[in-house]
C-alpha positions in Angstrom: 0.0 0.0 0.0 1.8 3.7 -0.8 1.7 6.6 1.1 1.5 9.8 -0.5 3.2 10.7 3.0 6.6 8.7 2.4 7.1 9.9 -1.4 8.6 12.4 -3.4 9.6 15.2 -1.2 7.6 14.1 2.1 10.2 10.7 1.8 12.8 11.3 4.9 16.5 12.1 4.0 19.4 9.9 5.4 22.0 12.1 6.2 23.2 14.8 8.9 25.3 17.2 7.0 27.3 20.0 8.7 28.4 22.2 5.6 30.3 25.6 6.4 31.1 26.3 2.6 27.8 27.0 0.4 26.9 28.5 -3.2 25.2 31.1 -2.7 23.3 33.1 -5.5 22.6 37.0 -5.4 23.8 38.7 -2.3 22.3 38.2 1.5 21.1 41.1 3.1 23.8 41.6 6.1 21.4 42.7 8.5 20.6 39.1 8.4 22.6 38.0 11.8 21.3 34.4 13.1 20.1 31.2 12.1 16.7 30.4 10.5 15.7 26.8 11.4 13.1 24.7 10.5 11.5 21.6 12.3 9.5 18.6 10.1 9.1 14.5 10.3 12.1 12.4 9.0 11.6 8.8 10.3 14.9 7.5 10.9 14.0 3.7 10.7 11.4 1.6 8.2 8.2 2.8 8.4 4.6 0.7 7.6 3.3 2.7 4.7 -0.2 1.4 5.4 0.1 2.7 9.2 2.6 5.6 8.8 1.0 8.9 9.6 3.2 12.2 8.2 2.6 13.8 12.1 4.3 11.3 13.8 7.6 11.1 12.0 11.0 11.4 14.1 11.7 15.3 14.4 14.6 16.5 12.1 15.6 20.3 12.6 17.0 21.9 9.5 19.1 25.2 10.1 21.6 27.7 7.9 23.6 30.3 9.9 23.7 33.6 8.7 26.1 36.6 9.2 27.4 40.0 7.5 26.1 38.5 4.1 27.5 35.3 4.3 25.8 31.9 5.3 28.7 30.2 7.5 26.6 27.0 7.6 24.4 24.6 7.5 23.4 21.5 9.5 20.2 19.2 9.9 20.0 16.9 12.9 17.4 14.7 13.9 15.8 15.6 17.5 17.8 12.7 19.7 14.6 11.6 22.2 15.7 8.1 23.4 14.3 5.8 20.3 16.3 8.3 17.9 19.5 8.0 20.1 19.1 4.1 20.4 18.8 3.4 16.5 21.6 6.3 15.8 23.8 4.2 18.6 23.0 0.8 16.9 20.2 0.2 19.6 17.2 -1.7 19.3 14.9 1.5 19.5 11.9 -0.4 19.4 11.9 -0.8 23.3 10.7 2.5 23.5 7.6 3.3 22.4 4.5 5.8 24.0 4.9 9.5 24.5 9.2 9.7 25.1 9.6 8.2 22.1 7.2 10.8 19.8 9.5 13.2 17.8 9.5 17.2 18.6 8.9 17.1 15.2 6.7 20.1 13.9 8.3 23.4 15.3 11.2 25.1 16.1 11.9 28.5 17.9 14.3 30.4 20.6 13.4 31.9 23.7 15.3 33.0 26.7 18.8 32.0 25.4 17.5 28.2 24.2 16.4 26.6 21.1 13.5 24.7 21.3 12.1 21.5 19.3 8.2 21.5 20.1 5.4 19.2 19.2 2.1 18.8 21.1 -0.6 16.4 22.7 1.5 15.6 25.6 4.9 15.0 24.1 8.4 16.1 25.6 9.9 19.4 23.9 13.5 19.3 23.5 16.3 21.6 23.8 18.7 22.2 21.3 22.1 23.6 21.3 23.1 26.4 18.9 24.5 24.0 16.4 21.2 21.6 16.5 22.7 19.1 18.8 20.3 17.7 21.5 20.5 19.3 24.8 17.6 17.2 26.4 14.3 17.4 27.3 12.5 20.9 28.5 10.2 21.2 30.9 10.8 25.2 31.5 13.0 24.8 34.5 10.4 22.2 36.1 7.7 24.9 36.2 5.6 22.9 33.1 5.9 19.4 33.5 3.4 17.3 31.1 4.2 18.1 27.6 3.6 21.9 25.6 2.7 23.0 22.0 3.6 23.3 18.3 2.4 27.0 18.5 3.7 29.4 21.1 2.8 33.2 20.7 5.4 35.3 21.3 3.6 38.9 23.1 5.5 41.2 21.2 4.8 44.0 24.1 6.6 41.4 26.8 8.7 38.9 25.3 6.2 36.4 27.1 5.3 32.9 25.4 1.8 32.3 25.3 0.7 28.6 24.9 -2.8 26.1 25.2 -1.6 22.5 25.4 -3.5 19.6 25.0 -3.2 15.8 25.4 -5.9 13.2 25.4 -5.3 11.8 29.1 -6.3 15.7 30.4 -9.7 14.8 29.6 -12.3 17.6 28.8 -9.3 20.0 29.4 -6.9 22.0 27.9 -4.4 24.1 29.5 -3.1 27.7 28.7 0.1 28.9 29.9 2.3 31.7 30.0 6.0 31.4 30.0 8.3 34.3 31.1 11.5 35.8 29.9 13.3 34.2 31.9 12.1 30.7 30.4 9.9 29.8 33.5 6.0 29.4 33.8 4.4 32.5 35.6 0.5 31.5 34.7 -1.2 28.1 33.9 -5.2 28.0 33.7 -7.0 24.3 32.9 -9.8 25.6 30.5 -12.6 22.9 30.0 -14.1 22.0 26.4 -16.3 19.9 25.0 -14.4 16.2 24.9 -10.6 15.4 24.2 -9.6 17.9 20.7 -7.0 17.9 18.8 -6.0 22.1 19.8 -3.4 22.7 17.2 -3.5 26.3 18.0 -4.8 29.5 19.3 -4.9 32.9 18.8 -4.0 35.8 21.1 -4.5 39.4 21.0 -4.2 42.2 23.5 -6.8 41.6 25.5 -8.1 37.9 24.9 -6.8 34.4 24.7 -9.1 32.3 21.6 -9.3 28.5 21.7 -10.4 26.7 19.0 -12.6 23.6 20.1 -13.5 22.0 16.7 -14.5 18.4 15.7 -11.0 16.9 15.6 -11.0 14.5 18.4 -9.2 11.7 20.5 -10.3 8.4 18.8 -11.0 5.2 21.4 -11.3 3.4 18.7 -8.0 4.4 16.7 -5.8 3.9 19.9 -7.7 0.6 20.8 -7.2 -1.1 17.5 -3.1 -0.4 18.2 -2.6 -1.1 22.0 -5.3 -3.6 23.1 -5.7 -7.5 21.9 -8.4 -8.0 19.6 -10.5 -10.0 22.0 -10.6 -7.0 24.4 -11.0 -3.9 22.0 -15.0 -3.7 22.7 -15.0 -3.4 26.2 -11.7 -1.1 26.2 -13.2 0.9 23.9 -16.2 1.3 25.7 -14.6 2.0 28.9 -12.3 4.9 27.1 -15.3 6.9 25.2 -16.9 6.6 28.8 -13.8 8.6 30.3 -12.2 11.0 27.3 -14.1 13.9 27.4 -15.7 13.6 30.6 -13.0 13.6 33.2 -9.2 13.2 33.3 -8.2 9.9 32.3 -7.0 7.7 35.2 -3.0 7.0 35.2 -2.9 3.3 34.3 -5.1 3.9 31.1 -3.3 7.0 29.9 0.1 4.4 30.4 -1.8 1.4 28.5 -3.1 3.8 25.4 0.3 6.2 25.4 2.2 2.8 25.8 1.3 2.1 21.9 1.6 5.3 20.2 4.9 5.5 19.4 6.8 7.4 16.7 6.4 6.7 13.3 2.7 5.5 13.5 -0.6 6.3 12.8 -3.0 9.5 14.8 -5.5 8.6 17.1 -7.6 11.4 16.3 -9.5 12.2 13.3 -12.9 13.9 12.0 -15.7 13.6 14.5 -19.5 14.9 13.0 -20.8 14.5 16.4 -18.5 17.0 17.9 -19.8 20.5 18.6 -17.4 23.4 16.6 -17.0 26.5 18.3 -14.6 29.2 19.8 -13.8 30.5 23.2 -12.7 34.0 24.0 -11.1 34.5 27.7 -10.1 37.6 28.9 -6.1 37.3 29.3 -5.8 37.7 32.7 -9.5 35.3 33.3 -9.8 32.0 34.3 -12.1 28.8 33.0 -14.9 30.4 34.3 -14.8 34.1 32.6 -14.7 32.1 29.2 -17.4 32.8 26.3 -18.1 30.0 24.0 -19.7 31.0 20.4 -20.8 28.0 18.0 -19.2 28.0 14.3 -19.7 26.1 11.5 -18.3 23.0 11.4 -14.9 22.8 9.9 -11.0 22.1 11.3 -8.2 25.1 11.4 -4.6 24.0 12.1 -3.5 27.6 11.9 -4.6 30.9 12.6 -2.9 34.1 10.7 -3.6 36.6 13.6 -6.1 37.9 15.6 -6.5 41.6 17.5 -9.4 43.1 19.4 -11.3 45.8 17.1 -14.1 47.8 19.6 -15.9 45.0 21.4 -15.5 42.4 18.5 -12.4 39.9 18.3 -11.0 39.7 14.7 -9.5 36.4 13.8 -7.6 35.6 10.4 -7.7 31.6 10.1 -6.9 29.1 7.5 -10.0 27.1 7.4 -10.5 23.3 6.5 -14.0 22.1 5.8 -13.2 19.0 7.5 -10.0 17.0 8.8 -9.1 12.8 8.9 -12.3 12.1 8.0 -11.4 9.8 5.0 -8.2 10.3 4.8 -6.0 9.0 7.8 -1.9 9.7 6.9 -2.1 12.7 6.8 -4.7 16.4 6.1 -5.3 15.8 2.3 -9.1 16.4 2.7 -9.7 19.4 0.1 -8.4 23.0 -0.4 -8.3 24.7 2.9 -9.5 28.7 2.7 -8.4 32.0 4.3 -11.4 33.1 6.5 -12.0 35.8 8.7 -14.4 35.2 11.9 -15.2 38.3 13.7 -16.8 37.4 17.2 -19.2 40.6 18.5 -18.9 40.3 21.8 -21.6 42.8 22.4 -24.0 40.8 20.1 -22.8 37.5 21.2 -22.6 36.1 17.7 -19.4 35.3 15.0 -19.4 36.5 11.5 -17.8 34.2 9.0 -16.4 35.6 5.9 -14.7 34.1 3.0 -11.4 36.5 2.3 -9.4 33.8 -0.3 -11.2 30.7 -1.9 -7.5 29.2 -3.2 -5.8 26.5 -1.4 -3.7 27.7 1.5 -1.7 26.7 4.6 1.1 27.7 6.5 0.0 31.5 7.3 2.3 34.1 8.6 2.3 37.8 9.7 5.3 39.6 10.8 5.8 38.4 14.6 5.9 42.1 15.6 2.5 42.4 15.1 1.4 38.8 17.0 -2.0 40.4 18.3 -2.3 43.6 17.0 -4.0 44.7 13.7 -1.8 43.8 10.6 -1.7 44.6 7.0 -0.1 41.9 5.4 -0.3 38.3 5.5 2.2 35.6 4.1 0.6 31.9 3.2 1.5 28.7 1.2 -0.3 27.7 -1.7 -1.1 23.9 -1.1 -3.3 21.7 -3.2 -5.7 19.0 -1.4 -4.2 20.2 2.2 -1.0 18.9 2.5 0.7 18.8 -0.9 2.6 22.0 -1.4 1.8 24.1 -4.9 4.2 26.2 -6.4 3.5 29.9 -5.2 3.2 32.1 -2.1 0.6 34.7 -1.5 1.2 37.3 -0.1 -2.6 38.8 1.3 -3.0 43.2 1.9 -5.6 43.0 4.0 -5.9 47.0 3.5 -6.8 46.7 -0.3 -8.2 43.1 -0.2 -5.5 42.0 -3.1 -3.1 39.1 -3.1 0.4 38.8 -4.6 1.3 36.2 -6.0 5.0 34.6 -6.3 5.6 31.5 -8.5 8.6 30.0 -8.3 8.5 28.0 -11.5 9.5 24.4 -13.0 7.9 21.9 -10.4 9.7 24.1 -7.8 7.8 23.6 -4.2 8.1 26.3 -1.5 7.4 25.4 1.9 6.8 28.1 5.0 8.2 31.5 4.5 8.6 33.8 7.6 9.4 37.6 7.6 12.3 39.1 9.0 12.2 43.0 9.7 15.5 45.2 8.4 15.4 46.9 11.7 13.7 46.8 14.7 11.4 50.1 13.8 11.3 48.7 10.1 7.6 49.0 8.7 5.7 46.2 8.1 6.5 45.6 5.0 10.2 46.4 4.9 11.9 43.6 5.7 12.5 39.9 3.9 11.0 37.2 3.6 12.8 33.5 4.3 12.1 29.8 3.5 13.2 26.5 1.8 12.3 25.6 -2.1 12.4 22.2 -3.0 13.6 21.7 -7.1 12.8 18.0 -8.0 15.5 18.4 -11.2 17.8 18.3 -8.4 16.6 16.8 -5.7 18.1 20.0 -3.7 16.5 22.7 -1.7 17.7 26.5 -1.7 17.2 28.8 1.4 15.3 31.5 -0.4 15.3 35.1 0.5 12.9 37.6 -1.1 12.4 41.1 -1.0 9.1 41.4 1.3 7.5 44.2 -0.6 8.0 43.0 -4.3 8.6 39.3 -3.5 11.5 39.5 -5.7 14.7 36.8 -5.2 17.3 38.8 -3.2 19.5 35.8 -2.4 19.4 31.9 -3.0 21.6 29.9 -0.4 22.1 26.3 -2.3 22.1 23.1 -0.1 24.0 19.9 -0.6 20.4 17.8 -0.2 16.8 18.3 0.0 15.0 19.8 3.1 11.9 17.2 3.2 8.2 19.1 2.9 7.9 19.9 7.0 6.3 21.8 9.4 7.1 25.4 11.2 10.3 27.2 11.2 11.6 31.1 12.9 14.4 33.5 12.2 16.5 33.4 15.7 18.3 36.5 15.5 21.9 36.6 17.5 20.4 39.5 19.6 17.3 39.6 20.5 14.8 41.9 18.6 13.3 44.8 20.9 9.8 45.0 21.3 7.3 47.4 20.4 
């Protein structure tokens, strides 16, 4: 059976590289002073195409070094959790299995001196050292034991991470958490929804945290089928569905059902019709109890552009799917997602939906300056289906209501782009724009740096191999930016 996840560019590369002489074309910007990196799936051992699922691959961070318009290197590493270490060292890896041995696979960022390899759903994060090498496991200086996110906020007023975690044993809960500058929790707050989601993200504005409670769920049925004997899958399956989504699931089921999910193997949650979609709005500083709940229509949305109060109505820019692993289970390939706008009246107690872009996007980014405040531009990925990257990136003016559009030609296939300011009191727009392009005549990837306002090439950095389609990536500048 084939697995549209395992080929072409999603198929895993072999090799760490650490390469400190590159081709570059054009001339890199040298106010460019750090390292962008990039996080995605690379299973590191044979995979079961009929089982694989692309979320659950071994992490592998991708990074090039940049400084006074030269890029000094490049390296990609795989995340070293213990299964990764074992089969690196020769080990039989397939001792470990449950939540230690899931890969910190799907972001990558810096904060308070560290870099960080995050996933979700009650995995370990991982710290990295400057060169990609694994540190060890993060837990924020014990103050957040229990797993994190994919999809931090950074307050761009503070320096603060803002976070909502979820994993399947929490129950009907969720938690939000703020992380200070100095890398330690200050806040937590357990938020209840409707059963056991899949929370990918959030959104965050000045005033309000948003939590997206949407008909992705934890499946009994999914984990059953891979950690319980066939005779016994009725009865456990039963006595799951009777727990997720009602109270916090006891210790010794959590241990039997994470016991099985290990890397490299399916998702236990997919597309449930039964599930009520809808959106809370809490008041940053509130608690489970101060949050509003509004009903939406039914859809899934990995990834919010931005959000930002407007009068009494909360404005949030999302990338909406109409639905998510309903039929198809490797990986979200369930139709063109769409760039919507909900606007929740808070006054009125009600959300508009609008339509802003009908062509098939993912990936959406805004300058991290503006995380929570109004913004005027918008960066996304064209994708085709959900998953499979198209050829272009848009670039949205939410002022005019036009997109750009930049093509990057012959079978070439961008992945995220992220924008980095020429200054700390650049404008919005002034800055450039970063990411990896995948040519298949090569079977090479370029870090590609274009000019934010005309999306023109400024600078091609050419890699020895391919950078496998991934996940989320930052620009980590040597010194930190300022805030506004």
């Amino acid at each position: 059976m084939g697995n549209k996840f395992l080929e072409g560019n999603f198929a895993p590369v072999s090799r760490e590289h650490t390469i400190t002489e590159l081709a570059v074309t054009g001339r890199i910007p040298e106010f460019l002073d750090g390292r962008y990196l990039r996080n995605g799936p690379n299973p590191l051992s044979e995979v079961d195409p009929a089982a694989y699922h692309w979320f659950m691959g071994d992490g592998m961070v991708h990074g090039v070094r940049l400084r006074d318009g030269q890029a000094e290197w490049y390296r990609n590493r795989w995340v070293r959790n213990p299964a990764v270490a074992a089969a690196l060292n020769g080990e039989d890896a397939s001792r470990f299995c449950g939540l230690d041995a899931l890969g910190a696979n799907t972001n990558v960022i810096g904060h308070a001196g560290k870099t960080l390899a995050l996933v979700e759903a009650g995995a370990p994060i991982y710290e990295l050292t400057d060169e990609l090498d694994t540190v060890g496991r993060c837990d924020f200086d014990g103050t957040l034991p229990g797993g994190y996110t994919a999809h931090p906020k950074r307050d761009p007023r503070t320096g603060e991470l803002h976070a909502v975690s979820y994993f399947f044993g929490m129950g009907n809960k969720v938690q939000y958490s703020v992380i200070d500058v100095h890398g330690r929790a200050r806040r937590t707050v357990d938020v209840e929804v409707t059963g056991s989601p899949m929370m990918h993200d959030f959104s965050l504005t000045e005033n309000h945290v948003v939590f997206y409670d949407l008909p992705v769920t934890f499946s009994a049925e999914m984990a059953v089928a891979a950690s319980v004997p066939a005779a016994l899958r009725t009865p456990a399956k039963l006595v799951v569905s009777a727990m997720v989504g009602k109270v916090r699931v006891p210790d010794p089921v959590t241990a039997m059902m994470a016991g099985k999910i290990g890397a490299n193997g399916g998702l236990p949650y997919r597309w449930n019709p039964k599930y009520p979609a809808r959106i809370g709005v809490m008041p940053r500083e509130g608690g489970n109890s101060d949050v509003r709940w509004f009903d939406v229509e039914p859809c899934y949305v990995f990834h919010p552009l931005n959000a930002y109060d407007d009068g009494d109505s909360v404005v949030l820019d999302v990338v909406r799917h109409a639905r998510m692993f309903d039929r198809e289970l490797h990986g979200p390939d369930e139709g063109g997602p769409t760039l919507d706008r909900w606007t929740v009246d808070l006054a009125a107690g009600k959300v508009l939906e609008e339509r802003l872009d009908d062509r098939g996007q993912e990936f959406p980014r805004v300058d991290e300056r503006l995380v929570g405040h109004r913004h005027r531009y918008g960066y996304a990925m064209s994708a085709e289906g959900g998953a499979a990257p198209g050829g272009s990136l848009f670039k949205h003016d939410f002022h005019t209501g036009s997109r750009a559009e930049r093509a990057f030609g012959a079978g070439r296939q961008p992945g995220e782009f992220v924008f980095v300011p020429r200054h700390d009191e650049a404008a919005e727009d002034a800055g450039v724009l970063l990411g990896f392009v995948f040519d298949p005549a090569t079977q090479r990837s370029d870090l590609t740096i274009l000019d934010a306002e005309t999306l023109e090439t400024v600078a091609a950095i050419h890699l020895p191999d391919r950078v496998p389609h991934g996940f989320h990536g930052n620009w980590v500048p040597t010194a930190p930016v300022s805030t506004l």
